[in-house]
Structures are given as C-alpha cells and as structure tokens.
Backbone as CSV, one residue per row, in Angstrom:
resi,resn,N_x,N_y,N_z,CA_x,CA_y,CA_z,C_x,C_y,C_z
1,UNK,37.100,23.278,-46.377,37.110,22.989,-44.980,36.306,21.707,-44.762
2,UNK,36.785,20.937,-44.127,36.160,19.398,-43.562,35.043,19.823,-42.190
3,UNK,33.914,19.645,-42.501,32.829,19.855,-41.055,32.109,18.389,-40.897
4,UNK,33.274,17.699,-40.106,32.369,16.913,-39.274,30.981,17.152,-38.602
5,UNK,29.713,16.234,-38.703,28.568,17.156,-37.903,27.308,15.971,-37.710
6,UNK,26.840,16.145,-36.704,25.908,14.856,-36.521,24.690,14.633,-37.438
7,UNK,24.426,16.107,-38.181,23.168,16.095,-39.130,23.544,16.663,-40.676
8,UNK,22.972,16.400,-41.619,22.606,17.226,-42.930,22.689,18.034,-43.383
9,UNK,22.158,18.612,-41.593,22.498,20.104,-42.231,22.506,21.215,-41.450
10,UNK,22.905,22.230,-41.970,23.689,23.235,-41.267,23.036,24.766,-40.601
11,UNK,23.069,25.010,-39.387,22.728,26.053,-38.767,23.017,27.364,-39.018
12,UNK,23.577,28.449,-38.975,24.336,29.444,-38.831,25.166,29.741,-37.492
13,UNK,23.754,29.409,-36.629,24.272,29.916,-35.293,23.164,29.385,-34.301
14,UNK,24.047,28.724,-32.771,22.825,28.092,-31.517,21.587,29.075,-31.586
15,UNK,21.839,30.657,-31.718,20.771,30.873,-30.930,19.262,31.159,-32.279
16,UNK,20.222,30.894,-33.645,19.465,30.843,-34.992,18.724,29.844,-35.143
17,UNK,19.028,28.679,-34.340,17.968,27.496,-35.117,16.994,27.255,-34.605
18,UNK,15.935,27.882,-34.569,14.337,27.796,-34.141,13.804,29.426,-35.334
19,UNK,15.053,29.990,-36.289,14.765,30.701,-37.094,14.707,29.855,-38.510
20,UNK,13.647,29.125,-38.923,13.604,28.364,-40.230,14.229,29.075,-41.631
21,UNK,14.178,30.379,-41.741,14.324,31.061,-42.564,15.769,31.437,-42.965
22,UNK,16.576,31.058,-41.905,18.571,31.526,-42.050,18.578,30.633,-42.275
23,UNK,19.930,30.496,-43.329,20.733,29.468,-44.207,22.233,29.914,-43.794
24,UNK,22.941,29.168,-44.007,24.337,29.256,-44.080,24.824,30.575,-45.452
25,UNK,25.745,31.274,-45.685,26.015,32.027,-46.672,26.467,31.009,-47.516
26,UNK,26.180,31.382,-48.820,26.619,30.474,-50.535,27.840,30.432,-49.974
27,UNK,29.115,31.189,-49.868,30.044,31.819,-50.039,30.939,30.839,-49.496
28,UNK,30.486,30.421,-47.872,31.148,29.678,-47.311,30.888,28.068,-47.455
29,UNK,29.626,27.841,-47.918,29.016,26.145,-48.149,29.944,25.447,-49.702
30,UNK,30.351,26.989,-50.775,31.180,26.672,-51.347,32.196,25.729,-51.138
31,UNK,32.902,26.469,-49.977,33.922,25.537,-49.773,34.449,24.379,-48.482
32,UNK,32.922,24.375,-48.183,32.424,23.490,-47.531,32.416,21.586,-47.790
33,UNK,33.367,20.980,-47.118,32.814,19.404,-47.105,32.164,19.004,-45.923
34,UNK,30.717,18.750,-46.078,30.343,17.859,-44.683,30.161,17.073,-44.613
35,UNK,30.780,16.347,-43.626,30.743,14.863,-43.095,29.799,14.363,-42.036
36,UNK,28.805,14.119,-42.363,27.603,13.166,-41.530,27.279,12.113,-41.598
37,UNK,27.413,11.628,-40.566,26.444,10.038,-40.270,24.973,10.110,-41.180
38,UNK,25.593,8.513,-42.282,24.155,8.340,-43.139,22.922,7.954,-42.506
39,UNK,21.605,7.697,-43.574,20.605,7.856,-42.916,20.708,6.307,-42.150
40,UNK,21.385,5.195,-42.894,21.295,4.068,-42.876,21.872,3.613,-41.345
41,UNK,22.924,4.072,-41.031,23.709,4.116,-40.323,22.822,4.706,-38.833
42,UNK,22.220,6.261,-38.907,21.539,6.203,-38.022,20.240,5.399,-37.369
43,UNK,19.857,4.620,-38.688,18.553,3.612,-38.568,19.210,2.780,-37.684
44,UNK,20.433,2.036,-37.668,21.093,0.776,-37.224,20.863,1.134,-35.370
45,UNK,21.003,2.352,-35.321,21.252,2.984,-33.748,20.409,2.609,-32.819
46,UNK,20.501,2.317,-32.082,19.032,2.208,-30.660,18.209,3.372,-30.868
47,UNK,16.880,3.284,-31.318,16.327,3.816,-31.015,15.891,4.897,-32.861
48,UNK,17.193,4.789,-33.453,17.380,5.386,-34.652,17.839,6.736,-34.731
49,UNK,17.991,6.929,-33.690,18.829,8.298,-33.994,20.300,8.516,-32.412
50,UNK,20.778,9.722,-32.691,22.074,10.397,-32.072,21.357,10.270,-30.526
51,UNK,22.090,10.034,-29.347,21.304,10.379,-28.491,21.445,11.911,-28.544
52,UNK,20.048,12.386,-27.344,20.069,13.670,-27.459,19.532,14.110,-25.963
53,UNK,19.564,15.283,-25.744,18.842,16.035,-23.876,17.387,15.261,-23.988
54,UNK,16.636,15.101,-25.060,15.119,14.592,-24.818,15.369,13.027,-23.849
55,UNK,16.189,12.795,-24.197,16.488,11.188,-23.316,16.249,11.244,-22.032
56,UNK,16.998,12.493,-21.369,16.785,12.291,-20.141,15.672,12.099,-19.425
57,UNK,14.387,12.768,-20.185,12.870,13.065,-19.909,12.195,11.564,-19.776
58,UNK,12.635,10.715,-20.731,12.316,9.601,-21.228,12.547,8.473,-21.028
59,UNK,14.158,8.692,-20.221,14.763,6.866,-20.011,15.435,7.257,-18.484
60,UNK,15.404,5.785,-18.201,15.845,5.822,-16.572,17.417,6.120,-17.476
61,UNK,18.464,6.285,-16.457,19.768,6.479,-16.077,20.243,5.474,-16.349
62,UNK,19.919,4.435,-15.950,20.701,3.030,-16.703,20.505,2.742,-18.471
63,UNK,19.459,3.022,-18.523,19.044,2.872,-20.154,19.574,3.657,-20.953
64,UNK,19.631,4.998,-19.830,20.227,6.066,-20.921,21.744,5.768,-21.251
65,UNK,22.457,5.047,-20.260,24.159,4.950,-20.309,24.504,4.044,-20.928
66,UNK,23.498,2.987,-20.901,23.344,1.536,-22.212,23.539,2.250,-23.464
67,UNK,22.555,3.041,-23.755,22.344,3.462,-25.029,23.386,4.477,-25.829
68,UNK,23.719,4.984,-24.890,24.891,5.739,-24.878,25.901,5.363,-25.335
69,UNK,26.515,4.180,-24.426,27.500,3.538,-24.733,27.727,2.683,-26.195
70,UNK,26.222,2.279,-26.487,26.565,1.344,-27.909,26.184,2.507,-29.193
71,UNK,25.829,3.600,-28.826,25.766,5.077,-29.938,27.647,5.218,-29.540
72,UNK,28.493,5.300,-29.026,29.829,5.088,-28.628,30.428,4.574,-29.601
73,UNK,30.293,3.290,-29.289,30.659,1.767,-29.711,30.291,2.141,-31.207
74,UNK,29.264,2.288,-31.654,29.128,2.048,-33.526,29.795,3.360,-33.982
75,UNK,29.753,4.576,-33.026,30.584,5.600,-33.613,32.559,5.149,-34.064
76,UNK,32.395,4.869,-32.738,34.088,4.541,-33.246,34.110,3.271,-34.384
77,UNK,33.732,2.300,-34.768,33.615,1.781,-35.715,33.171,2.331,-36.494
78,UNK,32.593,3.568,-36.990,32.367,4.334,-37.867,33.917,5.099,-38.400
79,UNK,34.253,5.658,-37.528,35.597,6.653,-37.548,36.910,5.299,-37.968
80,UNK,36.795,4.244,-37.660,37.850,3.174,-37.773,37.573,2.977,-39.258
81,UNK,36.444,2.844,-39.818,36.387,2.916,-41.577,37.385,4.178,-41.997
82,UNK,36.725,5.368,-41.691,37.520,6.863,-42.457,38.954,6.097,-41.977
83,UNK,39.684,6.109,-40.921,41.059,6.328,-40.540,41.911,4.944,-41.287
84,UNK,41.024,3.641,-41.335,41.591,2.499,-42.342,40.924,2.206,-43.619
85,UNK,40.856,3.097,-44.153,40.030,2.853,-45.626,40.461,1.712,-46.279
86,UNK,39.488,0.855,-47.076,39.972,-0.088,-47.784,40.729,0.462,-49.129
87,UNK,42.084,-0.900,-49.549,43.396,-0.193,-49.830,42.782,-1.256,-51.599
88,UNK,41.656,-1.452,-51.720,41.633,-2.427,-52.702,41.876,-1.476,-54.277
C-alpha cells in the first residue's frame, strides 16, 4: 500500500498520539510504502516545517496565507517531480 503522509512516521490512531508507547502493527508496516516530504525539502519551507494549527497563535492572517500559499507552491512542485520523473 502507498501512504502518502506529511511525517516519518506513523500513528495508529488521532486519539493515540500523545500515547508514546503504540506503534503501528509489524504486520501491516510490512506492506507498507511511505511517502514523505524529506528532511531537506522541509528545511527549504518558510519557517522549516508543514504549516500547522500552532500558526494561528503566532502569525497575523496575512502571514499566515503568505506562508501557506508558498508551503502550496513548493508542494505541487514536489508532486510535478513524482508525476514527470526523469526519463534519463
């Protein structure tokens, strides 16, 4: 199975992750591919990471939709690599 996912790594479940101790089952990570944004890639970002809810606390409304928009912008140039891979 292909799991697109914004991080590393993997939860079980929303209301599990503030439980450090659950892992995903062997069973299913088996046949698991995940696909995440590298570390490099998130460095390039405003700010260095995904936006996230902490933003709102933090940035006016204009800053936040700036930032937004160019976390947007490098995503789809991200996805335009996978969908035109080089044919060399």
């Amino acid at each position: 199975m292909l799991y697109p996912h914004f991080r590393d790594r993997l939860t079980p479940g929303w209301f599990d992750k503030m439980l450090r101790w659950r892992t995903p089952q062997r069973s299913v990570i088996d046949q698991l591919v995940l696909m995440c944004p590298s570390d490099a890639f998130l460095a390039q970002l405003p700010h260095g990471k995904i936006p996230d809810r902490d933003d709102f606390r933090v940035m006016s409304p204009q800053d936040r939709v700036a930032y937004w928009e160019t976390c947007v912008r490098e995503s789809e140039r991200l996805a335009r690599g996978f969908s035109q891979p080089d044919q060399r």
